[in-house]
C-alpha positions in Angstrom: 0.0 0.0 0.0 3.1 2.0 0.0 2.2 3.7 3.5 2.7 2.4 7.1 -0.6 3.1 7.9 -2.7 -0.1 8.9 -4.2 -1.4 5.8 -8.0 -1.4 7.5 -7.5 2.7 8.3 -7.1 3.6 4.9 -10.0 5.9 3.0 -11.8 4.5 0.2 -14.9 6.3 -0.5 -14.4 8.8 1.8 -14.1 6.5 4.7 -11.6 3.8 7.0 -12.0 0.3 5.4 -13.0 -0.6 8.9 -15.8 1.5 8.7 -17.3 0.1 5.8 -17.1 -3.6 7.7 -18.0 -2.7 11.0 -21.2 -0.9 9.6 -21.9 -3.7 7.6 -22.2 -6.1 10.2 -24.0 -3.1 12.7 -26.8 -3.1 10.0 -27.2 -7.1 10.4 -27.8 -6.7 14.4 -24.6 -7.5 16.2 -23.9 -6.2 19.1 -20.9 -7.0 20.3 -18.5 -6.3 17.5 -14.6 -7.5 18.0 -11.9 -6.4 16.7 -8.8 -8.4 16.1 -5.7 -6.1 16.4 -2.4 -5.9 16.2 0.5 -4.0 14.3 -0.8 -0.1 14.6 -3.4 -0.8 17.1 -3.4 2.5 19.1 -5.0 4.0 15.4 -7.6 1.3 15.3 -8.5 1.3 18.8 -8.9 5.3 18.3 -10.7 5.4 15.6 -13.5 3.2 17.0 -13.4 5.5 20.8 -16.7 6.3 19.9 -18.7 3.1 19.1 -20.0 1.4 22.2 -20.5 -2.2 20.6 -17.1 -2.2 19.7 -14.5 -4.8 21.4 -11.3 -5.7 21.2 -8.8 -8.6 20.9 -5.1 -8.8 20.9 -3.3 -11.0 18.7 0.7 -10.4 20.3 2.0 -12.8 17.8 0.7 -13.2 14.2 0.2 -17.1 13.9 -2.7 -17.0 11.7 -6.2 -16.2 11.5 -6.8 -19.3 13.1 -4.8 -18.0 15.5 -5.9 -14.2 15.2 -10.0 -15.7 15.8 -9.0 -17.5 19.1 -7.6 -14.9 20.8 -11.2 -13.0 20.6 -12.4 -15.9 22.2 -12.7 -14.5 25.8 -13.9 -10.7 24.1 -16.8 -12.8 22.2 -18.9 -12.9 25.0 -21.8 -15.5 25.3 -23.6 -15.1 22.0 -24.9 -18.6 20.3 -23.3 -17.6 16.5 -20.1 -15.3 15.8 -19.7 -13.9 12.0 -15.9 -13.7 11.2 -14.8 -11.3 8.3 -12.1 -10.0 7.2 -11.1 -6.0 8.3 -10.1 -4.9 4.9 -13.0 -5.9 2.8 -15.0 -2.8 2.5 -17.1 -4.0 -0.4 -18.9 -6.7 2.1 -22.6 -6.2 2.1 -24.8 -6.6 4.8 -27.8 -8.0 2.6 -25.2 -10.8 1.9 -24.6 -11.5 5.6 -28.2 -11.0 6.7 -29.1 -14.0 4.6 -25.4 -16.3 5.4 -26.8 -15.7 9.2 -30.7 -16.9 8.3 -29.5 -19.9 6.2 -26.9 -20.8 8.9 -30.0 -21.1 11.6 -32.5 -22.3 9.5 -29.7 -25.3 8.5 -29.4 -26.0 12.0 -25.0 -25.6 10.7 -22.3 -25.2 13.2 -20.4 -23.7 10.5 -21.2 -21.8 7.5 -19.7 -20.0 4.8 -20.5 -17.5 1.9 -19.0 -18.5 -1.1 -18.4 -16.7 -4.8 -17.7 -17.8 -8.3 -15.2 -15.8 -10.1 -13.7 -16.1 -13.2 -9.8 -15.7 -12.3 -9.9 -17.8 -8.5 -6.1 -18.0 -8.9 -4.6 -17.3 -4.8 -8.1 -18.2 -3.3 -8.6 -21.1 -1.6 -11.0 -23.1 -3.5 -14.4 -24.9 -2.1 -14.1 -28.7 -2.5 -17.3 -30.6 -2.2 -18.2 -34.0 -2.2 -20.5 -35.5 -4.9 -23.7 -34.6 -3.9 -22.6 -31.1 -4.2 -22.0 -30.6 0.1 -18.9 -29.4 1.6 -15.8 -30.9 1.7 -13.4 -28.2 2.7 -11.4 -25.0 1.7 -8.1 -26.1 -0.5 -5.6 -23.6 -0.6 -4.2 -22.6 -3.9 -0.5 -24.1 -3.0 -2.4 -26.9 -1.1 -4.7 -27.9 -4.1 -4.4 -30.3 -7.2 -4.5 -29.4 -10.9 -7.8 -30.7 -10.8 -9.3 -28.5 -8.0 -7.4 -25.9 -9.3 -10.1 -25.1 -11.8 -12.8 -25.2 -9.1 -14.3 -21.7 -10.0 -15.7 -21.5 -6.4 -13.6 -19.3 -3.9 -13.2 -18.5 0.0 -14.0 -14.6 0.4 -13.6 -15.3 4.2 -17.5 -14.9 4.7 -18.0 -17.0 8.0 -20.8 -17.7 10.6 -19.8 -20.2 13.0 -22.1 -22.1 16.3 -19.6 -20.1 18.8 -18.6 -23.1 21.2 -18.3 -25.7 18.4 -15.7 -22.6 17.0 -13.3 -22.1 19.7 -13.6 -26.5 20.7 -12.1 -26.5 16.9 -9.9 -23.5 17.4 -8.2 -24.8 20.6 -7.6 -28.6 18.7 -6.1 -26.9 15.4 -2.4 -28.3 14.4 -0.1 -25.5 12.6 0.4 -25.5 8.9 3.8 -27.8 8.3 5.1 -25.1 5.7 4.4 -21.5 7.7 3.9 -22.7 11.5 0.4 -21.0 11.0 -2.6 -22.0 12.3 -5.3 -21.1 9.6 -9.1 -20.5 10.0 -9.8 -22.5 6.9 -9.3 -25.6 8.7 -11.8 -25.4 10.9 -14.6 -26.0 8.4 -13.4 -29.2 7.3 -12.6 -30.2 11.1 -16.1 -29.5 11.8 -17.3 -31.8 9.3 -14.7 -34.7 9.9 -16.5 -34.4 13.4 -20.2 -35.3 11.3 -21.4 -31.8 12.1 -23.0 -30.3 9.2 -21.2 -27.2 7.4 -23.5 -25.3 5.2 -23.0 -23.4 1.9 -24.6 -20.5 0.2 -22.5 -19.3 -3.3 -24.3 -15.7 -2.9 -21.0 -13.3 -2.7 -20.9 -11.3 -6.1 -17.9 -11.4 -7.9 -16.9 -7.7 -8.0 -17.1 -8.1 -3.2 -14.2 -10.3 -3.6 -11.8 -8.1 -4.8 -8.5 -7.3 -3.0 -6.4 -3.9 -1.3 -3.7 -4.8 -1.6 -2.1 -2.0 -3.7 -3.2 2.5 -4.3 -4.5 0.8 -7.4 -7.2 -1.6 -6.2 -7.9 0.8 -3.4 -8.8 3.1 -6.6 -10.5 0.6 -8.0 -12.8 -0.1 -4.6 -13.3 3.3 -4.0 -15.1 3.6 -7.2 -17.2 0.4 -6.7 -18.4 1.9 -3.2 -19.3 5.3 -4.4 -21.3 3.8 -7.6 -23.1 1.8 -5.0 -23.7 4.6 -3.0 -25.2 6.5 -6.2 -27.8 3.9 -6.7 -28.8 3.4 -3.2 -29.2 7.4 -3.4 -31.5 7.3 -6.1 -33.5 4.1 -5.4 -31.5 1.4 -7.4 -29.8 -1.6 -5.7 -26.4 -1.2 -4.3 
Protein backbone atom coordinates (compact mmCIF):
# COMPACT_ATOMS: atom_id res chain seq x y z
CA UNK A 1 0.00 0.00 0.00
CA UNK A 2 3.09 2.05 -0.02
CA UNK A 3 2.16 3.73 3.48
CA UNK A 4 2.73 2.36 7.14
CA UNK A 5 -0.59 3.10 7.93
CA UNK A 6 -2.65 -0.10 8.94
CA UNK A 7 -4.18 -1.45 5.78
CA UNK A 8 -8.00 -1.37 7.46
CA UNK A 9 -7.52 2.70 8.31
CA UNK A 10 -7.08 3.61 4.86
CA UNK A 11 -9.95 5.91 2.95
CA UNK A 12 -11.82 4.47 0.20
CA UNK A 13 -14.87 6.27 -0.47
CA UNK A 14 -14.43 8.78 1.83
CA UNK A 15 -14.12 6.48 4.71
CA UNK A 16 -11.57 3.84 7.03
CA UNK A 17 -11.97 0.34 5.37
CA UNK A 18 -12.98 -0.62 8.92
CA UNK A 19 -15.77 1.54 8.70
CA UNK A 20 -17.34 0.11 5.80
CA UNK A 21 -17.14 -3.57 7.67
CA UNK A 22 -17.97 -2.67 11.01
CA UNK A 23 -21.18 -0.85 9.63
CA UNK A 24 -21.88 -3.72 7.65
CA UNK A 25 -22.15 -6.06 10.18
CA UNK A 26 -23.96 -3.11 12.72
CA UNK A 27 -26.77 -3.13 10.02
CA UNK A 28 -27.19 -7.09 10.38
CA UNK A 29 -27.79 -6.70 14.44
CA UNK A 30 -24.55 -7.53 16.18
CA UNK A 31 -23.88 -6.19 19.11
CA UNK A 32 -20.95 -6.99 20.29
CA UNK A 33 -18.46 -6.30 17.52
CA UNK A 34 -14.65 -7.47 17.98
CA UNK A 35 -11.88 -6.41 16.66
CA UNK A 36 -8.82 -8.42 16.11
CA UNK A 37 -5.69 -6.08 16.36
CA UNK A 38 -2.37 -5.92 16.23
CA UNK A 39 0.48 -4.03 14.32
CA UNK A 40 -0.84 -0.13 14.60
CA UNK A 41 -3.41 -0.78 17.06
CA UNK A 42 -3.38 2.50 19.15
CA UNK A 43 -5.00 4.04 15.42
CA UNK A 44 -7.56 1.28 15.29
CA UNK A 45 -8.50 1.31 18.83
CA UNK A 46 -8.86 5.32 18.29
CA UNK A 47 -10.66 5.36 15.60
CA UNK A 48 -13.55 3.16 17.04
CA UNK A 49 -13.38 5.52 20.81
CA UNK A 50 -16.66 6.29 19.95
CA UNK A 51 -18.75 3.12 19.07
CA UNK A 52 -19.96 1.35 22.19
CA UNK A 53 -20.49 -2.17 20.63
CA UNK A 54 -17.13 -2.24 19.68
CA UNK A 55 -14.55 -4.78 21.44
CA UNK A 56 -11.25 -5.67 21.19
CA UNK A 57 -8.82 -8.57 20.87
CA UNK A 58 -5.12 -8.85 20.85
CA UNK A 59 -3.32 -11.00 18.75
CA UNK A 60 0.73 -10.41 20.34
CA UNK A 61 2.01 -12.80 17.75
CA UNK A 62 0.72 -13.20 14.17
CA UNK A 63 0.18 -17.07 13.95
CA UNK A 64 -2.68 -16.98 11.71
CA UNK A 65 -6.24 -16.18 11.45
CA UNK A 66 -6.81 -19.32 13.08
CA UNK A 67 -4.84 -17.99 15.53
CA UNK A 68 -5.86 -14.23 15.22
CA UNK A 69 -10.03 -15.67 15.77
CA UNK A 70 -8.96 -17.53 19.06
CA UNK A 71 -7.65 -14.92 20.77
CA UNK A 72 -11.23 -13.04 20.61
CA UNK A 73 -12.44 -15.87 22.17
CA UNK A 74 -12.66 -14.52 25.81
CA UNK A 75 -13.94 -10.68 24.09
CA UNK A 76 -16.78 -12.76 22.21
CA UNK A 77 -18.89 -12.87 24.98
CA UNK A 78 -21.83 -15.50 25.34
CA UNK A 79 -23.59 -15.10 22.04
CA UNK A 80 -24.88 -18.57 20.29
CA UNK A 81 -23.33 -17.56 16.52
CA UNK A 82 -20.12 -15.26 15.84
CA UNK A 83 -19.69 -13.87 12.00
CA UNK A 84 -15.94 -13.73 11.23
CA UNK A 85 -14.80 -11.28 8.26
CA UNK A 86 -12.13 -9.96 7.22
CA UNK A 87 -11.14 -5.98 8.33
CA UNK A 88 -10.08 -4.88 4.92
CA UNK A 89 -13.04 -5.87 2.76
CA UNK A 90 -14.99 -2.75 2.51
CA UNK A 91 -17.13 -4.03 -0.45
CA UNK A 92 -18.93 -6.75 2.06
CA UNK A 93 -22.60 -6.24 2.15
CA UNK A 94 -24.85 -6.59 4.77
CA UNK A 95 -27.78 -8.01 2.58
CA UNK A 96 -25.25 -10.80 1.93
CA UNK A 97 -24.57 -11.50 5.65
CA UNK A 98 -28.19 -11.02 6.75
CA UNK A 99 -29.08 -13.99 4.57
CA UNK A 100 -25.41 -16.27 5.40
CA UNK A 101 -26.83 -15.74 9.25
CA UNK A 102 -30.74 -16.92 8.26
CA UNK A 103 -29.49 -19.89 6.19
CA UNK A 104 -26.88 -20.79 8.89
CA UNK A 105 -29.95 -21.11 11.59
CA UNK A 106 -32.53 -22.31 9.45
CA UNK A 107 -29.65 -25.31 8.48
CA UNK A 108 -29.36 -26.05 12.04
CA UNK A 109 -25.01 -25.63 10.67
CA UNK A 110 -22.31 -25.23 13.18
CA UNK A 111 -20.43 -23.71 10.51
CA UNK A 112 -21.18 -21.81 7.54
CA UNK A 113 -19.70 -20.03 4.84
CA UNK A 114 -20.45 -17.50 1.95
CA UNK A 115 -18.97 -18.49 -1.06
CA UNK A 116 -18.37 -16.69 -4.76
CA UNK A 117 -17.71 -17.80 -8.25
CA UNK A 118 -15.24 -15.82 -10.05
CA UNK A 119 -13.71 -16.12 -13.15
CA UNK A 120 -9.81 -15.71 -12.30
CA UNK A 121 -9.94 -17.82 -8.47
CA UNK A 122 -6.06 -17.95 -8.86
CA UNK A 123 -4.62 -17.27 -4.84
CA UNK A 124 -8.06 -18.18 -3.29
CA UNK A 125 -8.61 -21.09 -1.55
CA UNK A 126 -10.97 -23.09 -3.52
CA UNK A 127 -14.38 -24.89 -2.12
CA UNK A 128 -14.12 -28.65 -2.48
CA UNK A 129 -17.32 -30.56 -2.18
CA UNK A 130 -18.16 -33.96 -2.22
CA UNK A 131 -20.55 -35.49 -4.88
CA UNK A 132 -23.73 -34.61 -3.89
CA UNK A 133 -22.64 -31.12 -4.15
CA UNK A 134 -21.98 -30.62 0.09
CA UNK A 135 -18.93 -29.35 1.60
CA UNK A 136 -15.79 -30.85 1.70
CA UNK A 137 -13.41 -28.25 2.66
CA UNK A 138 -11.38 -25.01 1.71
CA UNK A 139 -8.11 -26.10 -0.47
CA UNK A 140 -5.61 -23.61 -0.58
CA UNK A 141 -4.18 -22.58 -3.93
CA UNK A 142 -0.49 -24.12 -3.01
CA UNK A 143 -2.38 -26.95 -1.13
CA UNK A 144 -4.71 -27.94 -4.08
CA UNK A 145 -4.37 -30.28 -7.23
CA UNK A 146 -4.52 -29.36 -10.87
CA UNK A 147 -7.77 -30.72 -10.83
CA UNK A 148 -9.26 -28.49 -7.97
CA UNK A 149 -7.45 -25.89 -9.29
CA UNK A 150 -10.14 -25.10 -11.80
CA UNK A 151 -12.76 -25.23 -9.14
CA UNK A 152 -14.32 -21.66 -9.99
CA UNK A 153 -15.65 -21.50 -6.37
CA UNK A 154 -13.55 -19.29 -3.89
CA UNK A 155 -13.22 -18.51 0.02
CA UNK A 156 -14.01 -14.63 0.44
CA UNK A 157 -13.59 -15.31 4.18
CA UNK A 158 -17.55 -14.92 4.66
CA UNK A 159 -17.96 -16.95 7.97
CA UNK A 160 -20.78 -17.71 10.64
CA UNK A 161 -19.83 -20.20 13.02
CA UNK A 162 -22.06 -22.14 16.31
CA UNK A 163 -19.60 -20.15 18.81
CA UNK A 164 -18.61 -23.11 21.20
CA UNK A 165 -18.31 -25.72 18.36
CA UNK A 166 -15.70 -22.60 17.05
CA UNK A 167 -13.30 -22.12 19.71
CA UNK A 168 -13.57 -26.49 20.73
CA UNK A 169 -12.07 -26.47 16.88
CA UNK A 170 -9.86 -23.48 17.40
CA UNK A 171 -8.22 -24.81 20.63
CA UNK A 172 -7.61 -28.59 18.65
CA UNK A 173 -6.05 -26.87 15.45
CA UNK A 174 -2.43 -28.26 14.38
CA UNK A 175 -0.15 -25.49 12.64
CA UNK A 176 0.38 -25.47 8.90
CA UNK A 177 3.79 -27.77 8.29
CA UNK A 178 5.07 -25.06 5.72
CA UNK A 179 4.41 -21.54 7.71
CA UNK A 180 3.89 -22.69 11.45
CA UNK A 181 0.36 -20.97 11.03
CA UNK A 182 -2.61 -21.98 12.33
CA UNK A 183 -5.32 -21.07 9.65
CA UNK A 184 -9.08 -20.52 9.97
CA UNK A 185 -9.77 -22.54 6.87
CA UNK A 186 -9.26 -25.61 8.73
CA UNK A 187 -11.76 -25.38 10.91
CA UNK A 188 -14.60 -26.05 8.39
CA UNK A 189 -13.39 -29.21 7.28
CA UNK A 190 -12.64 -30.25 11.09
CA UNK A 191 -16.07 -29.51 11.82
CA UNK A 192 -17.26 -31.77 9.29
CA UNK A 193 -14.74 -34.73 9.95
CA UNK A 194 -16.54 -34.41 13.43
CA UNK A 195 -20.19 -35.30 11.34
CA UNK A 196 -21.41 -31.80 12.12
CA UNK A 197 -22.99 -30.32 9.17
CA UNK A 198 -21.23 -27.17 7.44
CA UNK A 199 -23.51 -25.32 5.15
CA UNK A 200 -23.00 -23.44 1.86
CA UNK A 201 -24.61 -20.50 0.23
CA UNK A 202 -22.54 -19.28 -3.34
CA UNK A 203 -24.26 -15.68 -2.89
CA UNK A 204 -20.95 -13.28 -2.71
CA UNK A 205 -20.92 -11.35 -6.12
CA UNK A 206 -17.86 -11.43 -7.88
CA UNK A 207 -16.93 -7.67 -7.97
CA UNK A 208 -17.08 -8.10 -3.21
CA UNK A 209 -14.16 -10.30 -3.58
CA UNK A 210 -11.80 -8.07 -4.79
CA UNK A 211 -8.54 -7.28 -2.97
CA UNK A 212 -6.40 -3.93 -1.30
CA UNK A 213 -3.72 -4.77 -1.64
CA UNK A 214 -2.08 -2.00 -3.73
CA UNK A 215 -3.23 2.51 -4.35
CA UNK A 216 -4.46 0.81 -7.35
CA UNK A 217 -7.17 -1.56 -6.19
CA UNK A 218 -7.88 0.83 -3.45
CA UNK A 219 -8.83 3.07 -6.56
CA UNK A 220 -10.49 0.55 -7.96
CA UNK A 221 -12.78 -0.15 -4.62
CA UNK A 222 -13.27 3.35 -3.96
CA UNK A 223 -15.07 3.59 -7.25
CA UNK A 224 -17.16 0.38 -6.69
CA UNK A 225 -18.43 1.86 -3.18
CA UNK A 226 -19.30 5.31 -4.41
CA UNK A 227 -21.27 3.80 -7.60
CA UNK A 228 -23.08 1.76 -4.95
CA UNK A 229 -23.65 4.58 -3.01
CA UNK A 230 -25.15 6.46 -6.16
CA UNK A 231 -27.78 3.93 -6.71
CA UNK A 232 -28.77 3.41 -3.18
CA UNK A 233 -29.23 7.39 -3.39
CA UNK A 234 -31.47 7.27 -6.13
CA UNK A 235 -33.47 4.13 -5.43
CA UNK A 236 -31.55 1.43 -7.44
CA UNK A 237 -29.84 -1.64 -5.74
CA UNK A 238 -26.43 -1.19 -4.26
Amino acid sequence: MDSDLPKVMHIVAGRRILDWVVDAVEAVGVKRVVLVVGYGQELVRECMADRENVFFAEQAEQLGTGHATLCAESAVGAADDVLVLAGDGPLVRTSVLVRLLAAHREASAVASLATSRIDDPTGYGRIVRDSNGHFSAIVEQKNATNEQLRIPEINPSYYCFDRQSLFAALHALRPDDTGGEYYLTDVPGILRSQGHHVALMDEVPQEDVLSINTLQQLARVDKILRHRFAQSSTGGQS
